[in-house]
C-alpha positions as CSV (number, residue, x, y, z in Angstrom):
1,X,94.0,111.2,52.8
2,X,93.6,111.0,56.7
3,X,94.3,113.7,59.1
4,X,93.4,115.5,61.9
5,X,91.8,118.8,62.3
6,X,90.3,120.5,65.3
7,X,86.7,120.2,66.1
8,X,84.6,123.2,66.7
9,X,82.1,124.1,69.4
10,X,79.1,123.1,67.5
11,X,80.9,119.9,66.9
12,X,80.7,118.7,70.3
13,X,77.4,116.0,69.9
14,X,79.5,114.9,67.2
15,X,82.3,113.8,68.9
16,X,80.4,112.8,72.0
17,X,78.0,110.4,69.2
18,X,81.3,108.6,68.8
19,X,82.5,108.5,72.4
20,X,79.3,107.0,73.4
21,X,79.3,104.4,69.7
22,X,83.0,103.3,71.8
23,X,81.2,102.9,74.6
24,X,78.5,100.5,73.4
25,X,81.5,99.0,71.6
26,X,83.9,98.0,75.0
27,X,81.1,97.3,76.6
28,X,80.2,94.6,74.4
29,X,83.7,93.2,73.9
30,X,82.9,92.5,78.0
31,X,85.7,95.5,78.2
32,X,84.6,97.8,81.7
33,X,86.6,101.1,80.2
34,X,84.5,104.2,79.7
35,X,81.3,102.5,81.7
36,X,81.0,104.6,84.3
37,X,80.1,108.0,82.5
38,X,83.7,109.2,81.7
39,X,84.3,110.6,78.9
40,X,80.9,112.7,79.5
41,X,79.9,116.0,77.6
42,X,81.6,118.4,79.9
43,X,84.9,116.2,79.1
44,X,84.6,116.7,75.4
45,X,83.8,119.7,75.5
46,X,86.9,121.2,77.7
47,X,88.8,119.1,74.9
48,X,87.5,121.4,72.0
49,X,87.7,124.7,74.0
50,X,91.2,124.4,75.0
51,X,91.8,123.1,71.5
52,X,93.0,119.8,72.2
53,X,89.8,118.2,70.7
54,X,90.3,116.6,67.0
55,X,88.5,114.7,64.5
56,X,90.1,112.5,62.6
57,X,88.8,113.2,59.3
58,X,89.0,111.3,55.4
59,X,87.5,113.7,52.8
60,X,85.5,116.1,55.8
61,X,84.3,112.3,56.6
62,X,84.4,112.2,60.3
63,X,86.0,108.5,61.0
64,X,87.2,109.5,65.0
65,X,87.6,111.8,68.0
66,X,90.7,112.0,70.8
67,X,92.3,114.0,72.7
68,X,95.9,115.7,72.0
69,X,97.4,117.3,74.8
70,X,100.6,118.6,75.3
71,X,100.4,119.8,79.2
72,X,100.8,116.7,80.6
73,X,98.5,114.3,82.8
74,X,98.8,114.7,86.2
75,X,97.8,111.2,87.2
76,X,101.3,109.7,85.5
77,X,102.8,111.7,88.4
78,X,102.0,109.1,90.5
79,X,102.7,105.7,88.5
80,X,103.7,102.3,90.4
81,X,106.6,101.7,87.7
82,X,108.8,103.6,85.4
83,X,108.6,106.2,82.4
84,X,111.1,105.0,79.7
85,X,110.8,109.1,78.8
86,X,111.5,112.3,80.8
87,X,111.4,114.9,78.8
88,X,107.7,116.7,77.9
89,X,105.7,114.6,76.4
90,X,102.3,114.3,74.4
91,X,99.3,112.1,75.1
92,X,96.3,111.2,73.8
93,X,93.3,110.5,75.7
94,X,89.4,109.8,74.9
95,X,90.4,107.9,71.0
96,X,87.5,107.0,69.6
97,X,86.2,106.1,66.0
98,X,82.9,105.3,64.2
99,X,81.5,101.9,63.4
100,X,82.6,102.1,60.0
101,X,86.4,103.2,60.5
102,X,87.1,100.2,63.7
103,X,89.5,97.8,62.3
104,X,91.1,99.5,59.2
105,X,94.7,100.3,61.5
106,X,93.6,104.2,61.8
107,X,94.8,104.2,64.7
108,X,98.6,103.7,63.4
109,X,97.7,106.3,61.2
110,X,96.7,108.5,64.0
111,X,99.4,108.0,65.9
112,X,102.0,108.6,63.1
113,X,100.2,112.0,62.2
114,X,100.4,113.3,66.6
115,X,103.5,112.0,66.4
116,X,104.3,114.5,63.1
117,X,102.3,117.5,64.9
118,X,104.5,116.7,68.3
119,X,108.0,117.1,66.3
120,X,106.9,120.0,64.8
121,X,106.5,121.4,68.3
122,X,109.7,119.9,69.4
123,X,108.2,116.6,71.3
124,X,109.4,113.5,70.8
125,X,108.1,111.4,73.5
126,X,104.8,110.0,73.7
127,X,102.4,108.9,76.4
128,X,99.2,107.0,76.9
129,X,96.7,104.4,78.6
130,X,94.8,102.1,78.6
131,X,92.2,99.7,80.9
132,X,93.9,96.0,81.5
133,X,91.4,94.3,79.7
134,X,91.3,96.6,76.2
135,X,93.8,93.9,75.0
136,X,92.4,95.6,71.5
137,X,94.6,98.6,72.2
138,X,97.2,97.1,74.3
139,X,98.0,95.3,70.6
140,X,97.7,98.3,68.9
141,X,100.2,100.3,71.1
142,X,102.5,97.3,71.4
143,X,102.4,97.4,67.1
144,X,102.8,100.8,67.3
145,X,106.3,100.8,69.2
146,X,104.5,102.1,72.6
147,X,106.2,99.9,76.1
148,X,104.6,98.8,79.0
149,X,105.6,100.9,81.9
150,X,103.5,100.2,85.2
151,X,99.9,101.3,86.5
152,X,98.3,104.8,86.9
153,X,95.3,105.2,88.6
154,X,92.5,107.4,86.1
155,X,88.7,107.9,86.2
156,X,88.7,105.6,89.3
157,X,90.2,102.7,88.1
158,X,93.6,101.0,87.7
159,X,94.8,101.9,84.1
160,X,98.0,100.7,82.3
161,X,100.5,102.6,81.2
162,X,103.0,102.9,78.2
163,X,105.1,105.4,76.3
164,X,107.3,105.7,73.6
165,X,110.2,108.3,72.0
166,X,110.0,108.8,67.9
C-alpha cells in the first residue's frame, strides 16, 4: 500500500538524492525546470522542519519526496489569470520520485492521498505548478482533474498554474 509519511531530519540526503535523480531526469527530457539549483538542501530541509516534507513510501520503500503545505504560496498572489478556487487551499511543491517508481501513475495516487489528508483538515481546494515545457506533468494534472489558470512567476522563471476543488 502507498502512502505518505513525514521525513525526518536525518532523512534529508534522502530526499535531496531524489530531488537531484529529477533533476538529471528534466534535464534530459530537454525540460529547463529545477536547473538552476532550486530545490537546493536548505529547501528540503525547511520542508522537513516545518513538517511539510513527505516521502512517499511502499512497504518503508522510499518511491518519492514533495512538499505539502497548507500556508499558502505567496507567489499565486500575484498570477496574470484566474483561481477557479478562493477558499484556503493546499499545494504541493518539490514532487519528486526515484528511477524505479517514474511512470507507474504514483502521482494520481499521491495526489488522491493530499487530497484525503486536506479533507481531513477541512481543505478542499487544491493548488500547484508547473514549468511550460514539463508537458509530463501538465498531462498528469490535466488527468488528475487540475485546470489551467494563468502564469506565476517562481524560482525566477515563468511557471504555469492550475488548481482544482475535490
Amino acid at each position: 500500500m502507498i502512502e505518505l509519511r513525514l521525513a525526518k531530519s536525518e532523512e534529508i540526503q534522502i530526499a535531496m538524492d531524489i530531488i537531484n535523480a529529477a533533476k538529471i531526469h528534466l534535464k534530459e527530457q530537454g525540460i529547463d525546470q529545477w536547473q538552476t539549483g532550486y530545490p537546493d538542501y536548505d529547501c528540503i530541509e525547511k520542508d522537513i522542519i516545518l513538517q511539510k516534507g513527505y516521502f512517499v513510501v511502499e512497504n518503508e520503500n522510499i518511491l518519492g519526496y514533495l512538499c505539502v503545505d497548507y500556508e499558502g504560496e505567496p507567489a499565486y498572489h500575484d498570477m496574470q489569470g484566474t483561481w477557479n478556487t478562493s477558499e484556503s487551499y493546499v499545494v504541493v511543491h518539490r514532487m519528486a520520485f526515484t528511477d524505479k517508481a517514474r511512470g507507474k501513475g504514483i502521482s494520481d495516487i499521491v495526489f488522491r492521498l493530499v487530497e484525503k489528508m486536506s479533507r481531513e483538515k477541512g481543505i478542499t481546494s487544491f493548488r500547484v505548478d508547473t514549468d511550460s515545457d514539463n508537458k509530463k506533468m501538465q498531462h498528469i494534472l490535466k488527468k488528475n482533474g487540475f485546470s489551467y489558470c494563468g502564469t506565476i512567476w517562481f524560482d525566477n522563471s515563468e511557471k504555469i498554474a492550475f488548481d482544482k476543488n475535490f
